[in-house]
MDTraj code that builds the backbone (N, CA, C; nanometers):
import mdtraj as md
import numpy as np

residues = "UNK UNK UNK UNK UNK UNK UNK UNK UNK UNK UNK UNK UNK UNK UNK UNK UNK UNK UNK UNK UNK UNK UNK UNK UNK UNK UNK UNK UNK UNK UNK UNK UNK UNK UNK UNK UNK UNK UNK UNK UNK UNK UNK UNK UNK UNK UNK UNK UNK UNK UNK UNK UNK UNK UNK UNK UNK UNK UNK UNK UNK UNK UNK UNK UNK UNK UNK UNK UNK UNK UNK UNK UNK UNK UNK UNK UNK UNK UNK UNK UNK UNK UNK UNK UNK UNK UNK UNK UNK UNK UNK UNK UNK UNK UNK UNK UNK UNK UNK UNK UNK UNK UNK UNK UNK UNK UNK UNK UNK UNK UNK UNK UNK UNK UNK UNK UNK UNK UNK UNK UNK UNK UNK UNK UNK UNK UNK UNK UNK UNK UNK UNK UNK UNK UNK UNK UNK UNK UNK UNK UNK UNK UNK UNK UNK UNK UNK UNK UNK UNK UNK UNK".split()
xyz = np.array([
    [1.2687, 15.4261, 2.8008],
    [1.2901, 15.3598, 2.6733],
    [1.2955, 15.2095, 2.6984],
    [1.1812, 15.1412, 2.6464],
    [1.2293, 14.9777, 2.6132],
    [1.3145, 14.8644, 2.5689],
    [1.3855, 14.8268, 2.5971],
    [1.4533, 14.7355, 2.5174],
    [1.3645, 14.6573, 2.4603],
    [1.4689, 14.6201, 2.2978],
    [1.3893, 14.5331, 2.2319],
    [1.4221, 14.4227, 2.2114],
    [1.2956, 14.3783, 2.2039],
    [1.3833, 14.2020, 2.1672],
    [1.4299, 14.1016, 2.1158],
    [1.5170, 14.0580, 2.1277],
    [1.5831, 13.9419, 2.0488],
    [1.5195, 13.8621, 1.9870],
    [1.5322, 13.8628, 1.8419],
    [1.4691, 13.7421, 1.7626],
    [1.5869, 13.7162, 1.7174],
    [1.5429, 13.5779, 1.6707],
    [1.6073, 13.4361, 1.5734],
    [1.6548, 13.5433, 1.4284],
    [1.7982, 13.5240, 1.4250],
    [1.8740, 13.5643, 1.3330],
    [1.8321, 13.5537, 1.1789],
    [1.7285, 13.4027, 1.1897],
    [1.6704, 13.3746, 1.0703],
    [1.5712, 13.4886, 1.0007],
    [1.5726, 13.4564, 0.8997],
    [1.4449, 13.5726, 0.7794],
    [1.3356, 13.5471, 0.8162],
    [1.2956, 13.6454, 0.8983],
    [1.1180, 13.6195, 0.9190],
    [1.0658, 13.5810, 1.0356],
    [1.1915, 13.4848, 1.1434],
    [1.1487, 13.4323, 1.2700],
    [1.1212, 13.4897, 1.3300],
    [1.0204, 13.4909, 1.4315],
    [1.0064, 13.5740, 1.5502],
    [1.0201, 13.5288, 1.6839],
    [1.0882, 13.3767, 1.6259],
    [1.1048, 13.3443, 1.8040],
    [1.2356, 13.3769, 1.8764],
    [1.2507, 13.3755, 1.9705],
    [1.3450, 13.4069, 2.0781],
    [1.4619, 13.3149, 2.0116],
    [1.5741, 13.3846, 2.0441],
    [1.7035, 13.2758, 2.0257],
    [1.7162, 13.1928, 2.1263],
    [1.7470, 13.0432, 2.0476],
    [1.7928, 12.9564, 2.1558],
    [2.0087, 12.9439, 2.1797],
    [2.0068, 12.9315, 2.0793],
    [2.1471, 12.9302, 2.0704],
    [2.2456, 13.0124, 1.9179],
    [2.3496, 13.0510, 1.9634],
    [2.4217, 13.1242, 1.8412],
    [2.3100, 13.2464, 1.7524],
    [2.2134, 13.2732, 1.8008],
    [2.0716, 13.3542, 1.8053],
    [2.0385, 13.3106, 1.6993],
    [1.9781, 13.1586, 1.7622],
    [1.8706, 13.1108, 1.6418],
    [1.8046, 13.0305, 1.7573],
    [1.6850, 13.0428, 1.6935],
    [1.5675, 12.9937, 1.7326],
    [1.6190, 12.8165, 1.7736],
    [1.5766, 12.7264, 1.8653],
    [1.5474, 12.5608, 1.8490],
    [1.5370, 12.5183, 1.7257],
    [1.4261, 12.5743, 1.6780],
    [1.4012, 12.5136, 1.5295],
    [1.5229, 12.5670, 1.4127],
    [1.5016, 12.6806, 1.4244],
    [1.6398, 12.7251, 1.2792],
    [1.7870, 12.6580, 1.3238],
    [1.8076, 12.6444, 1.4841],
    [1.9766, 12.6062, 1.5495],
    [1.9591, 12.4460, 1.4819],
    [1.8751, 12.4011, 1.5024],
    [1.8306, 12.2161, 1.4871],
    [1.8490, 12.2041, 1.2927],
    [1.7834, 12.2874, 1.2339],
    [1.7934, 12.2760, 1.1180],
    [1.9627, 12.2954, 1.0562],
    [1.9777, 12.4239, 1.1299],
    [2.1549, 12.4349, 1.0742],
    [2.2350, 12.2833, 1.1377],
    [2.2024, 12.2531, 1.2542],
    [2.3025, 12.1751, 1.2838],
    [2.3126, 12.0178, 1.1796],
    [2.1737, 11.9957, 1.1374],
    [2.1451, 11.8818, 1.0213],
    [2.2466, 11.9347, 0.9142],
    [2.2061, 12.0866, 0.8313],
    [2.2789, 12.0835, 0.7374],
    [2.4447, 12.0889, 0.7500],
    [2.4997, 12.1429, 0.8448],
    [2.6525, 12.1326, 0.8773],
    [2.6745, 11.9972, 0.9023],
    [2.5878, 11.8756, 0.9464],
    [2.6069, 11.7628, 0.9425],
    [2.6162, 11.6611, 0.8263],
    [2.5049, 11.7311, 0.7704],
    [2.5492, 11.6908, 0.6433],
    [2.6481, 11.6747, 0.5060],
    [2.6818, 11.7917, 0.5266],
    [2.8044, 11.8707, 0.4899],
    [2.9259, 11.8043, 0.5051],
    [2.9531, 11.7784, 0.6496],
    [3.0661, 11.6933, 0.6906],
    [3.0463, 11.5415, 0.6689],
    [2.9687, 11.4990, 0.6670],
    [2.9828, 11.3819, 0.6067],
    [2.9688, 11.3205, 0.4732],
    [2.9615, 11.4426, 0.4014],
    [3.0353, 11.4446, 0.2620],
    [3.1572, 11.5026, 0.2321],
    [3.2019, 11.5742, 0.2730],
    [3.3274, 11.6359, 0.2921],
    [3.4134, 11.5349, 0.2932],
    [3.3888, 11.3900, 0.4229],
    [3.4656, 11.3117, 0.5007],
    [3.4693, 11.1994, 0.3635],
    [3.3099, 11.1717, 0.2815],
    [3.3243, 11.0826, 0.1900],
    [3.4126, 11.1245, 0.0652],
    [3.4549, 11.2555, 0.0555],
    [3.4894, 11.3161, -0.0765],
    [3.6524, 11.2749, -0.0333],
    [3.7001, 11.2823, 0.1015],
    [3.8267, 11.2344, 0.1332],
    [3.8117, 11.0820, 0.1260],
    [3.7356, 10.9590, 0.1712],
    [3.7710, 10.8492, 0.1870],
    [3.6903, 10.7693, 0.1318],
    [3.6191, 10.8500, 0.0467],
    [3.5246, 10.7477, -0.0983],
    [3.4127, 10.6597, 0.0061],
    [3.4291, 10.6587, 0.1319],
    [3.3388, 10.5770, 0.2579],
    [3.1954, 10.6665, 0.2898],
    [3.1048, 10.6022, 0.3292],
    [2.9842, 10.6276, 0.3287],
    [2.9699, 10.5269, 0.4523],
    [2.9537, 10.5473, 0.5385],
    [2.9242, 10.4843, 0.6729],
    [3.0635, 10.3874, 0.6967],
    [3.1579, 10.4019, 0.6353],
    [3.2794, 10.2541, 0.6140],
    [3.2968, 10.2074, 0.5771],
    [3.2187, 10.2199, 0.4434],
    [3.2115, 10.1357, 0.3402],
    [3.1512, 10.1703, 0.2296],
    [3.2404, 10.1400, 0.0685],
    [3.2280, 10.1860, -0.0353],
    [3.0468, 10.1451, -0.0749],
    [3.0297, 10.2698, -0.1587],
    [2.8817, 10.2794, -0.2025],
    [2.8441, 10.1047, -0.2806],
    [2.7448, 10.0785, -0.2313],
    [2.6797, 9.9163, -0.2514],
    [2.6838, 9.9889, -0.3938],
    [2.5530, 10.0520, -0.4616],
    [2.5214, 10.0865, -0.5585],
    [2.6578, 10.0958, -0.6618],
    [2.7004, 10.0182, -0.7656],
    [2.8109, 10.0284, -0.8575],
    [2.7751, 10.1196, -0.9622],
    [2.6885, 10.2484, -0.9902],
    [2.6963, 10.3824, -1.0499],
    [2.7202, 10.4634, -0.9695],
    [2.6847, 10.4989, -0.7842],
    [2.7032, 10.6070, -0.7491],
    [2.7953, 10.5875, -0.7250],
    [2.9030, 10.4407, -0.6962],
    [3.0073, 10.4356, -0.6395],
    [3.1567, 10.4681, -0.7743],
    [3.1122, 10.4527, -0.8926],
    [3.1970, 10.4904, -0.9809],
    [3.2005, 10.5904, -0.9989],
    [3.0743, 10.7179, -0.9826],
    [3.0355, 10.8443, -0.9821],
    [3.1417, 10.9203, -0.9111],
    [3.1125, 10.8646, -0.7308],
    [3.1897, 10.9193, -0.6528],
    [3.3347, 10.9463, -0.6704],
    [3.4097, 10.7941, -0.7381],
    [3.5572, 10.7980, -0.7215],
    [3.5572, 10.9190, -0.8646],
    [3.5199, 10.9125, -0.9467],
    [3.5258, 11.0587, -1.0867],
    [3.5142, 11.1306, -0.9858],
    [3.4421, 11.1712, -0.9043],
    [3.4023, 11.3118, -0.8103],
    [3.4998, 11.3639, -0.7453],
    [3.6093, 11.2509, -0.6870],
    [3.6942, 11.2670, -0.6004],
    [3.8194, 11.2986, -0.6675],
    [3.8360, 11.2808, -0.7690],
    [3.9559, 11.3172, -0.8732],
    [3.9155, 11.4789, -0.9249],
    [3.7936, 11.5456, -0.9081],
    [3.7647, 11.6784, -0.9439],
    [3.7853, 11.7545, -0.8300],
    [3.7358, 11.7148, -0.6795],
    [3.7829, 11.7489, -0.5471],
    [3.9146, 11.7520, -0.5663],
    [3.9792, 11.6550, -0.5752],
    [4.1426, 11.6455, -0.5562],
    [4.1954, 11.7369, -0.6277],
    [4.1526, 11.7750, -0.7721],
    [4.2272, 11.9153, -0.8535],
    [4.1865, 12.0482, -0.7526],
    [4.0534, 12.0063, -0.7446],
    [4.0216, 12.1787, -0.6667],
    [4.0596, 12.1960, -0.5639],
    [4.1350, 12.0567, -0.4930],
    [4.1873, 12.1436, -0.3380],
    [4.3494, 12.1199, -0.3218],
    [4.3600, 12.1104, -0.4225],
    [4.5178, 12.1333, -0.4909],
    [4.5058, 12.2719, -0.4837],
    [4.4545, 12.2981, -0.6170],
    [4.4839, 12.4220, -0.6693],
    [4.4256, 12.5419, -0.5448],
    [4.3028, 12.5528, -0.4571],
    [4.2878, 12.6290, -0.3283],
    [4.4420, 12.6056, -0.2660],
    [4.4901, 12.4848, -0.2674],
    [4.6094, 12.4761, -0.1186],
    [4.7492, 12.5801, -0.1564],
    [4.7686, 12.5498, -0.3247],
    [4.8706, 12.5642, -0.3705],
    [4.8464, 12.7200, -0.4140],
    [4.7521, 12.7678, -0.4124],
    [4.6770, 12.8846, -0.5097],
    [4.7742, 12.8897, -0.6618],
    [4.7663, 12.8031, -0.7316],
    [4.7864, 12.7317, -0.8487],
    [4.6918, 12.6682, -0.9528],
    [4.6530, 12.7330, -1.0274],
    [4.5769, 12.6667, -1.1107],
    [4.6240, 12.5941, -1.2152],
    [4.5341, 12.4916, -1.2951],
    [4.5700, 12.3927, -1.4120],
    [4.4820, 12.3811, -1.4924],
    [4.5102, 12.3642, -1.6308],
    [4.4549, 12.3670, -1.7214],
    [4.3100, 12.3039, -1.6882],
    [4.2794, 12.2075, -1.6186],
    [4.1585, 12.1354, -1.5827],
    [4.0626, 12.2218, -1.4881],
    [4.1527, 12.3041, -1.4168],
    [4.1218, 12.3668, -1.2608],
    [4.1761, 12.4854, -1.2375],
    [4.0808, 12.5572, -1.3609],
    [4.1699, 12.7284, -1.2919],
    [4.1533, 12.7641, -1.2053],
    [4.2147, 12.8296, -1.1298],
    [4.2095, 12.8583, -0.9882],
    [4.1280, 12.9711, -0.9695],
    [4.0612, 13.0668, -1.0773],
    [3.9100, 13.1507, -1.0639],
    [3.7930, 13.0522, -1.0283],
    [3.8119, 12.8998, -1.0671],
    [3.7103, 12.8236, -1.0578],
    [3.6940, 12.7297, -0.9341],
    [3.8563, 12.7046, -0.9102],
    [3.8165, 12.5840, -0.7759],
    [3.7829, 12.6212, -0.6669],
    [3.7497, 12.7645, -0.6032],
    [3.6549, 12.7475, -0.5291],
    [3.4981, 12.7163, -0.5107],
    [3.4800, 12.7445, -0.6467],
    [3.3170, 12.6920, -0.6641],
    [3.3068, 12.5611, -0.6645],
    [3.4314, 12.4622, -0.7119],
    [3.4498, 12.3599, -0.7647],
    [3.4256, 12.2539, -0.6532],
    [3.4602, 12.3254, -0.5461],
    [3.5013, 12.2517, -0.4030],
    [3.3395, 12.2169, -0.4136],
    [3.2979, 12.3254, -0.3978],
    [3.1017, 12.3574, -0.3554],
    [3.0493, 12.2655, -0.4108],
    [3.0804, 12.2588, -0.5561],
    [2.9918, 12.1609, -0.6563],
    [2.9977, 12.0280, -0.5921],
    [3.1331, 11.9705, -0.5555],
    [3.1740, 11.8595, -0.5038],
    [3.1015, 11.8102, -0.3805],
    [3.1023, 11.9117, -0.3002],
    [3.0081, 11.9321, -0.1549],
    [2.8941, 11.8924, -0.2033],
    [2.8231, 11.9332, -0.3094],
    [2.6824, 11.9171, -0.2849],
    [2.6337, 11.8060, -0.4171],
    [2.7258, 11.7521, -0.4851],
    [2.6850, 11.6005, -0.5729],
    [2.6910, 11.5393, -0.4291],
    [2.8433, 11.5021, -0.3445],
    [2.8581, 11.4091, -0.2510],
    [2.7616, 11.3891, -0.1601],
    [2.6718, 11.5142, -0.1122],
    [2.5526, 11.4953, -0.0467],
    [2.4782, 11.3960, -0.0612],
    [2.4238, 11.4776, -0.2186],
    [2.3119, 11.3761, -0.2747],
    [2.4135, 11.2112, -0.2702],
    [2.5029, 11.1850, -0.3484],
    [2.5288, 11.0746, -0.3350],
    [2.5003, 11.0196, -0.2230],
    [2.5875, 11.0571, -0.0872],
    [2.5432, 10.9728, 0.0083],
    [2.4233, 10.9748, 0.0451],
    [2.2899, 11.0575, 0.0162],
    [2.1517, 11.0480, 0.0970],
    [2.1293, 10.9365, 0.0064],
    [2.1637, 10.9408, -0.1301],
    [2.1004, 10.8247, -0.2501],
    [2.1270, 10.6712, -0.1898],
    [2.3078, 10.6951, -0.1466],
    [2.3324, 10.5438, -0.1324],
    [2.2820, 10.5183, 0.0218],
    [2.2404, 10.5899, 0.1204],
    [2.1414, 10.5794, 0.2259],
    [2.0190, 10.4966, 0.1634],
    [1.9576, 10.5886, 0.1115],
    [1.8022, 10.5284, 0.0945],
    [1.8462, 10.4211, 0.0267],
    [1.8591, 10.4199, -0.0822],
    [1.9116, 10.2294, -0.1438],
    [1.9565, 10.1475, -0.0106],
    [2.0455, 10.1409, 0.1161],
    [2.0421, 10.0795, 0.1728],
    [1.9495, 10.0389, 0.2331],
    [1.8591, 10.1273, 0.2923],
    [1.7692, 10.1121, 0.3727],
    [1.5901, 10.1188, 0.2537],
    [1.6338, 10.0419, 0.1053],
    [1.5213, 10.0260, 0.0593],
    [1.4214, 10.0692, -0.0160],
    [1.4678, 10.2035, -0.0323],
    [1.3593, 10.3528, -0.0405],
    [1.4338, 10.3542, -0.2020],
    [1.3589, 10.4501, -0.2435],
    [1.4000, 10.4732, -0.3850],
    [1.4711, 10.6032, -0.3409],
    [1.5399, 10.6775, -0.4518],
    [1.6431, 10.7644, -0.4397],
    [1.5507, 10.9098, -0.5010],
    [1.5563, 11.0212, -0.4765],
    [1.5144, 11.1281, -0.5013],
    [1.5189, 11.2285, -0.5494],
    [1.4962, 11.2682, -0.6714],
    [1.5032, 11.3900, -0.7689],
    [1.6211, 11.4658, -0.7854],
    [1.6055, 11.4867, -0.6496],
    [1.7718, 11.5986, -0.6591],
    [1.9195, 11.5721, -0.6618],
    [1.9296, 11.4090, -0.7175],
    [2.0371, 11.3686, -0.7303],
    [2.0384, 11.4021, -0.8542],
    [1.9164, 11.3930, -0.9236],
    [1.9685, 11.3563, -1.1282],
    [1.9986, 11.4926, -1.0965],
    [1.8836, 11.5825, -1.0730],
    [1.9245, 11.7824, -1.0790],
    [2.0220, 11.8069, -1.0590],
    [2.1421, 11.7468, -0.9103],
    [2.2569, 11.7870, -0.8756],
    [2.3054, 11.7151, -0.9507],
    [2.3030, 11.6345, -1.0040],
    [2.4281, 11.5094, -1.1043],
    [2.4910, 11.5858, -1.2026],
    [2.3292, 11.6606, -1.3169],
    [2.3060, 11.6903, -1.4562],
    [2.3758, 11.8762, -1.3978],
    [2.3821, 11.9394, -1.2974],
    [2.4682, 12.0649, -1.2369],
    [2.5684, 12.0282, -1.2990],
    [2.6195, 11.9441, -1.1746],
    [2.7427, 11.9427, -1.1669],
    [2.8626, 11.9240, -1.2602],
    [2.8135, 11.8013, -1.2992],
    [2.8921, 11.7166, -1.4326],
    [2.8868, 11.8658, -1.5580],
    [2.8046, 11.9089, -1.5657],
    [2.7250, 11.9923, -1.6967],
    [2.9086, 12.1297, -1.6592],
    [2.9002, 12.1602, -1.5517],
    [3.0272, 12.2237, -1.4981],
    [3.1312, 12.2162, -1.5491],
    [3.2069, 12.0566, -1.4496],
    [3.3055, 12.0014, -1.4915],
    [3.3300, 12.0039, -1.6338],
    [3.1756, 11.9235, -1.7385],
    [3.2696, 11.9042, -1.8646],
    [3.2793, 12.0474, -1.9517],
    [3.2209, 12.1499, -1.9152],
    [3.2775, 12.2978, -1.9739],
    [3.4334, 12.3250, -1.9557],
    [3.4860, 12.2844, -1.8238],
    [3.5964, 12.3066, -1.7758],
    [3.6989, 12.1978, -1.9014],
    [3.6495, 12.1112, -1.8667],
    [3.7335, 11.9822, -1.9426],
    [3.7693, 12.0424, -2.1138],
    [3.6300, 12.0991, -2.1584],
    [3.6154, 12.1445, -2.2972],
    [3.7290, 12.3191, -2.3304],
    [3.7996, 12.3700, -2.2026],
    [3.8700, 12.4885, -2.1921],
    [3.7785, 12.5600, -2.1707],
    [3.6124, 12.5794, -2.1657],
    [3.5283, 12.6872, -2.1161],
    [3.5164, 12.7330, -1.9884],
    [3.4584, 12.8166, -1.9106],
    [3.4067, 12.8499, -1.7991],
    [3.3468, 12.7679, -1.7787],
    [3.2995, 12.7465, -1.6725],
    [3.1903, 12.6539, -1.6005],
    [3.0780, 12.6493, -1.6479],
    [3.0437, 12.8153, -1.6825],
    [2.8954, 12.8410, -1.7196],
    [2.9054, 12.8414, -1.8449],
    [2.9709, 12.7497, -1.9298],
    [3.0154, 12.7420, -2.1273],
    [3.0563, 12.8729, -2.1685],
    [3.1067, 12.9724, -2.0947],
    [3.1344, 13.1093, -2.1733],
    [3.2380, 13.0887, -2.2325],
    [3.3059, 13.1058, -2.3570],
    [3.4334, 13.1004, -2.3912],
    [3.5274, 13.1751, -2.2499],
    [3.6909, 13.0761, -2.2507],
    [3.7376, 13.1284, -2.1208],
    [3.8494, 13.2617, -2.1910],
    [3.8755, 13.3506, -2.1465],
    [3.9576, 13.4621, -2.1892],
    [4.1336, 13.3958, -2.1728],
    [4.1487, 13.3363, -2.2930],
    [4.3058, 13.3095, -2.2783],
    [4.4324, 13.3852, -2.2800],
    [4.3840, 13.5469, -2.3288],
    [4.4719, 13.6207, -2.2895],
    [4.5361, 13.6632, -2.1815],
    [4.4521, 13.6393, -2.0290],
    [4.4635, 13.6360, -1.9436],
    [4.5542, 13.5466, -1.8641],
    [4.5575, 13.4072, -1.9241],
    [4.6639, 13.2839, -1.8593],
    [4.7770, 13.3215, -1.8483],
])
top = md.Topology()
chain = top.add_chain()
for i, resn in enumerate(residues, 1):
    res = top.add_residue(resn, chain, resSeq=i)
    for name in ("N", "CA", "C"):
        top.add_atom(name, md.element.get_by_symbol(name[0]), res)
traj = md.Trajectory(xyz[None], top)
């Protein structure tokens, strides 16, 4: 009987694992996006983008609103406590949403530094996210469903 062989953990790869059984290419790709990740994570704590607040004065007013929606949702995860702003069925998604505007923000206020115009998937993630939040703000679900108040 043969042994068989190890492929890349990824959908579809067929190459050999290099590390954590992923391929060079799929290990290289995860390690960008976990990088990325954390250095929005780090901006969602210290409003900083390389050390310094966003040049751009919309993404940088954007961000500090962003960071006051982070701050409810990792309240309410720490405390497992929810608030009228931040039910606690919601702030774990809430965290996510936050994760992935702050992305785009910082790739946006990247390229503006370095010149480049900014790229599509900020308005897409902006017009997400916000579209979220203000359901929440309005007493709805995230996704505008009326929220079940019998339940509170």
């Amino acid at each position: 009987m043969t042994r068989r062989k190890m492929l890349c953990r990824a959908s579809g790869c067929s190459e050999e694992p290099y590390l954590g059984g992923l391929c060079r290419k799929h290990h290289e790709e995860k390690t960008v996006r976990t990088q990325r990740r954390d250095v929005a994570i780090h901006t969602l704590h210290t409003a900083m983008i390389e050390g310094r607040l966003p040049n751009d004065r919309t993404l940088r007013e954007e961000l500090l609103r962003l960071r006051e929606w982070w701050d409810r949702a990792c309240i309410a995860v720490q405390t497992n406590r929810g608030s009228e702003l931040m039910p606690l069925d919601e702030a774990e998604y809430a965290l996510e949403w936050c994760i992935s505007l702050a992305q785009e923000i910082v790739d946006a206020e990247r390229a503006l530094r370095d010149g480049m115009t900014v790229g599509y998937s900020l308005a897409a993630t902006r017009e997400w996210v916000w579209d979220r939040f203000k359901n929440l703000e309005a007493g709805l679900r995230s996704n505008g469903l009326p929220r079940n108040t019998a339940s509170r």
